[in-house]
MIBA-422325 format. One record per residue (C-alpha): x negated, y negated, z; residue in three letters. Coordinates in nm, 3 decimals, padded with zeros to 5 digits. Example, Ala and Ser with C-alpha at 12.3 -4.5 7.8 and 13.67 -1.06 7.14 Angstrom:
BEGIN
REC       px       py       pz  resn
REC  -01.230   00.450   00.780   ALA
REC  -01.367   00.106   00.714   SER
***
This chain:
BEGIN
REC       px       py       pz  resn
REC  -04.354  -07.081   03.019   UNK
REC  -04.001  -06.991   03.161   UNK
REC  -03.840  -07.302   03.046   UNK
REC  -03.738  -07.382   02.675   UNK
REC  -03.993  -07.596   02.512   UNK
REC  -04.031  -07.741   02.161   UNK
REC  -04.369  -07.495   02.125   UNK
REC  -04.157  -07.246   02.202   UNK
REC  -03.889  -07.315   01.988   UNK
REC  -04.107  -07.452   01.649   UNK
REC  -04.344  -07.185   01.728   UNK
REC  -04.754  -07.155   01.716   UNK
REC  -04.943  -07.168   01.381   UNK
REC  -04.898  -06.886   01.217   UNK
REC  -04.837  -06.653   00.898   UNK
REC  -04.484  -06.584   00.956   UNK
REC  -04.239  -06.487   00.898   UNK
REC  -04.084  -06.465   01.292   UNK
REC  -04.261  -06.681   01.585   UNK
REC  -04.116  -06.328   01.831   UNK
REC  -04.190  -06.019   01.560   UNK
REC  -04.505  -06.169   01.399   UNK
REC  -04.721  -06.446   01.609   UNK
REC  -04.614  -06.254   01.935   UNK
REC  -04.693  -05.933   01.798   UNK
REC  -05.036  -06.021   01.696   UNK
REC  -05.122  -06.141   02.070   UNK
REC  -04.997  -05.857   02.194   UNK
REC  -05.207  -05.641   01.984   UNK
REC  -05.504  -05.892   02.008   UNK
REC  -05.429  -05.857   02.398   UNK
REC  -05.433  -05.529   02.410   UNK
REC  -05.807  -05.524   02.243   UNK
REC  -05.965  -05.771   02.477   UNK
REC  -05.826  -05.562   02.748   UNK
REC  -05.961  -05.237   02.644   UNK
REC  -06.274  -05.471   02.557   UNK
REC  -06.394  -05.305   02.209   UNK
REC  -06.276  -05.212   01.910   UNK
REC  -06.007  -04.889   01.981   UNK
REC  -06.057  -04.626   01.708   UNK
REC  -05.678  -04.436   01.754   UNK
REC  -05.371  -04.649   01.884   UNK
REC  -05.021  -04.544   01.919   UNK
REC  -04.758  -04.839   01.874   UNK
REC  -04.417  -04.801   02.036   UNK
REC  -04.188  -05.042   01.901   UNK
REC  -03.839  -05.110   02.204   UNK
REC  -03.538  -05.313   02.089   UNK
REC  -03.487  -05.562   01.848   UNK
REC  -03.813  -05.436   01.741   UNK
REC  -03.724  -05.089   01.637   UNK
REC  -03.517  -05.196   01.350   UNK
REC  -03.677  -05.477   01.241   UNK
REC  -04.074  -05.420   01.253   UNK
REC  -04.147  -05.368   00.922   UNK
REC  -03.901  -05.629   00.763   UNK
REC  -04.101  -05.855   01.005   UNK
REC  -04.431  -05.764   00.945   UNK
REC  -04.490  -05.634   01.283   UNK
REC  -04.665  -05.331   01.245   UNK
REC  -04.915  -05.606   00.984   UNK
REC  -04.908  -05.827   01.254   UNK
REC  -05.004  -05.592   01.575   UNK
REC  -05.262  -05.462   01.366   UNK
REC  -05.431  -05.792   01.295   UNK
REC  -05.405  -05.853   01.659   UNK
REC  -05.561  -05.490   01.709   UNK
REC  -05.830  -05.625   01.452   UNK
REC  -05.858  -05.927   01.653   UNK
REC  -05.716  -06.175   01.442   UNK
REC  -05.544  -06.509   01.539   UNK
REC  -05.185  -06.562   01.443   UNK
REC  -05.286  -06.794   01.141   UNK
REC  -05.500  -06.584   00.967   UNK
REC  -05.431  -06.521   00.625   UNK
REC  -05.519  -06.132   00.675   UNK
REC  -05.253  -06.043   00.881   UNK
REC  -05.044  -05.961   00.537   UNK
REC  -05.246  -05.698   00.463   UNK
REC  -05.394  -05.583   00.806   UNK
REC  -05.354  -05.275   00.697   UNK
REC  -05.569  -05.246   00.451   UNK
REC  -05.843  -05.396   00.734   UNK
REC  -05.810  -05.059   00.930   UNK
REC  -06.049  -04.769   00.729   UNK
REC  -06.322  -05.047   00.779   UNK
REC  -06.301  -05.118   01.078   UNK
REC  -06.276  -04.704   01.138   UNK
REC  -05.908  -04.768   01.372   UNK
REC  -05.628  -04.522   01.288   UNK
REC  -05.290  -04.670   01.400   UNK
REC  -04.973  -04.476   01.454   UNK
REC  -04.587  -04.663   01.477   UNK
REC  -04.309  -04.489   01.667   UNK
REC  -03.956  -04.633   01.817   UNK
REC  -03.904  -04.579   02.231   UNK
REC  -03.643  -04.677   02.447   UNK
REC  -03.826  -04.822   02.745   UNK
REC  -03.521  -04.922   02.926   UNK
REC  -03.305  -05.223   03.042   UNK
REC  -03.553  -05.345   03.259   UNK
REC  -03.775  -05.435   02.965   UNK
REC  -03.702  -05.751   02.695   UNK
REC  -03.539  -05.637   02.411   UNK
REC  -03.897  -05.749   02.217   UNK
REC  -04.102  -05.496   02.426   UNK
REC  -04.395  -05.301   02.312   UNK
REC  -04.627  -05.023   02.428   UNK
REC  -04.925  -05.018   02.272   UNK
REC  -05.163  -04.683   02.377   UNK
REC  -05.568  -04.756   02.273   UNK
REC  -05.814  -04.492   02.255   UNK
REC  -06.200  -04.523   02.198   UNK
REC  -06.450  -04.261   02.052   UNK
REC  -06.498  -04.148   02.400   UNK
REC  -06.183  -04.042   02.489   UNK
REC  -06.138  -04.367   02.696   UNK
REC  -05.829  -04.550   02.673   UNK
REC  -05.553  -04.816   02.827   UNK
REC  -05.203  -04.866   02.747   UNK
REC  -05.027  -05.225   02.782   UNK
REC  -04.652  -05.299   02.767   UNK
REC  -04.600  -05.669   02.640   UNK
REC  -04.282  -05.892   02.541   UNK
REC  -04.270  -06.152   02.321   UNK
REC  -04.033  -06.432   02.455   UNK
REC  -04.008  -06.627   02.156   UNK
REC  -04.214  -06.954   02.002   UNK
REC  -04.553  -06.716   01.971   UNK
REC  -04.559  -06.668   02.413   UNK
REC  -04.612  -06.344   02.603   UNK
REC  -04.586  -06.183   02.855   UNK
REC  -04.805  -05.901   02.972   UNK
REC  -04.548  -05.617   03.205   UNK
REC  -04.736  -05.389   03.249   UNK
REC  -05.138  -05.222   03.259   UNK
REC  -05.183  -04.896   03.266   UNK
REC  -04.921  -04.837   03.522   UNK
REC  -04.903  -05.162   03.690   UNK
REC  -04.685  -05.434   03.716   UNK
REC  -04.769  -05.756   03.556   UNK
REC  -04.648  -06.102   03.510   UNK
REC  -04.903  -06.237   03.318   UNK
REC  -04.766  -06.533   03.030   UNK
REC  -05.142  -06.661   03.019   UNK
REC  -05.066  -06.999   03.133   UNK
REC  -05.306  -06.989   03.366   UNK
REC  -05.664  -06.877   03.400   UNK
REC  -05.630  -06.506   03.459   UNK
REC  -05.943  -06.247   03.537   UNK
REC  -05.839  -05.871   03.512   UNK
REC  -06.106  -05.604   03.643   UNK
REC  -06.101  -05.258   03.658   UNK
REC  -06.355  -05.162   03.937   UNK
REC  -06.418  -04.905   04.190   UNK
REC  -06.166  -04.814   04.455   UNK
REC  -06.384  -04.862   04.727   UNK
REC  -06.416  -05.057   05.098   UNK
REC  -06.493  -05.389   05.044   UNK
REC  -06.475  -05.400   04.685   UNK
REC  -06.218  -05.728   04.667   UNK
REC  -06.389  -05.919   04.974   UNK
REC  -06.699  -05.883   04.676   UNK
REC  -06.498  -06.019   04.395   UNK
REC  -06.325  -06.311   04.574   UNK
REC  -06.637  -06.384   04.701   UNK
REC  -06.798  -06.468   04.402   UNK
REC  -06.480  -06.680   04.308   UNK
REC  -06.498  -06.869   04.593   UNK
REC  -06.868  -06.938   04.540   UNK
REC  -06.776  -07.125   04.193   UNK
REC  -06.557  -07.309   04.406   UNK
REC  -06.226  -07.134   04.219   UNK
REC  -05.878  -07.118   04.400   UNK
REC  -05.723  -06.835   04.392   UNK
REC  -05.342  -06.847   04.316   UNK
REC  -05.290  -06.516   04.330   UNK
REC  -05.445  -06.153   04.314   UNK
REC  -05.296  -05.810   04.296   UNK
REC  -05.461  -05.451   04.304   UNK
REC  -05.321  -05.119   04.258   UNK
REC  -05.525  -04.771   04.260   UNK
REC  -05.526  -04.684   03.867   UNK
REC  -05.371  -04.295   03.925   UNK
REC  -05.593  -03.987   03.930   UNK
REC  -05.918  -04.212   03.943   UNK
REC  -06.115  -04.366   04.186   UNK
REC  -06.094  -04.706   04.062   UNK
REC  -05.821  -04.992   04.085   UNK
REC  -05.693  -05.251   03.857   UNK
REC  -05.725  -05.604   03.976   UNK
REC  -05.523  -05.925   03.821   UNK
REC  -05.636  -06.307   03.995   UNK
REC  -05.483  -06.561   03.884   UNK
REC  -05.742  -06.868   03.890   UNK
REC  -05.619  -07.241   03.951   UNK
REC  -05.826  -07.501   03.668   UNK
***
C-alpha cells in the first residue's frame, strides 16, 4: 500500500504495543524465516533509526523474535519470545547500524544462519499500520509490500534457466506482472522475484 488507509492507520491484530516497532517487526522476522525456508539456528538483528532507540521499549527485539519463531502478530507469545529461543535451539544477537538515508527510518537487517553454515540476510521497513516492505535480499533490490502474489527463487545461474520458470507460470495460466533476477555474488546461482497477477 503507498496510500494512507484506515488498516494502515488502526493497524493489524496484534499484541502491541506499536503497529511499526511490534506487528511490523514480527513480519519482518517471520519474513525473513520463510525466506531462508527453515528454522535459522544464529541470527544477527541490526536495528536503523527510530528503531535503535526504541526497540526494547517497543518490544521489538520480542517481537522479531516471534516472527523468527514464526509467529503471527496476535500471538500471545510474542511477550516472551525470548524465552521460545533455547527450544527451538536459535541464538539471536541485537546490534544498532546506520544503514543510511536511503533506507526508512524503521529499517532492519536481519542476518540468518543454519547449522550448515548456510545463510541469507533481508533488509525490511515497516511503513506503519503492521505493512512492509521487503528492500533488499541478499544484495538485491526489492520492492516487495506483499500486496500481490509474489514467488522468490534462488536457482542456478544458468542458460535458459528463467525461459524454465516462466514457463511453468504460464502453463497455470499466471500473468506475470513483473520479474527481476540478479546473479547472487561469488555463486553460481541468481535470485529471482515474479510478481504474479490473481
Amino acid at each position: 500500500m503507498t496510500e494512507d488507509s484506515v488498516f494502515r492507520l488502526l493497524g493489524p491484530k496484534m499484541v502491541g504495543p506499536s503497529s511499526s516497532h511490534t506487528a511490523g517487526a514480527v513480519r519482518i522476522g517471520r519474513t525473513a524465516r520463510l525466506l531462508f525456508g527453515k528454522q535459522p539456528k544464529e541470527v544477527d538483528v541490526y536495528f536503523h533509526g527510530s528503531f535503535e532507540d526504541t526497540w526494547r521499549g517497543h518490544g521489538s527485539d520480542k517481537a522479531v523474535i516471534g516472527g523468527l519463531l514464526g509467529f503471527k502478530t496476535f500471538d500471545e507469545r510474542i511477550k516472551e519470545a525470548d524465552k521460545y529461543t533455547k527450544e527451538a535451539g536459535m541464538h539471536v544477537r541485537f546490534k544498532k547500524i546506520k544503514l543510511g538515508k536511503r533506507y526508512h527510518p524503521n529499517s532492519i537487517k536481519i542476518e540468518v544462519m543454519g547449522e550448515n553454515e548456510d545463510s541469507i540476510y533481508v533488509i525490511a521497513e515497516s511503513v506503519g499500520g503492521g505493512d512492509i516492505v521487503i528492500r533488499e535480499i541478499m544484495g538485491f533490490k526489492t520492492d516487495i509490500t506483499g500486496s500481490n502474489v509474489t514467488i522468490i527463487l534462488r536457482h542456478s545461474d544458468l542458460v535458459g534457466t528463467l525461459s524454465k520458470i516462466t514457463g511453468v507460470i504460464s502453463s497455470f495460466e499466471l500473468n506475470i506482472l513483473t520479474i527481476r533476477s540478479k546473479d547472487i555474488p561469488k555463486k553460481e546461482e541468481a535470485l529471482t522475484t515474479i510478481e504474479i497477477e490473481e
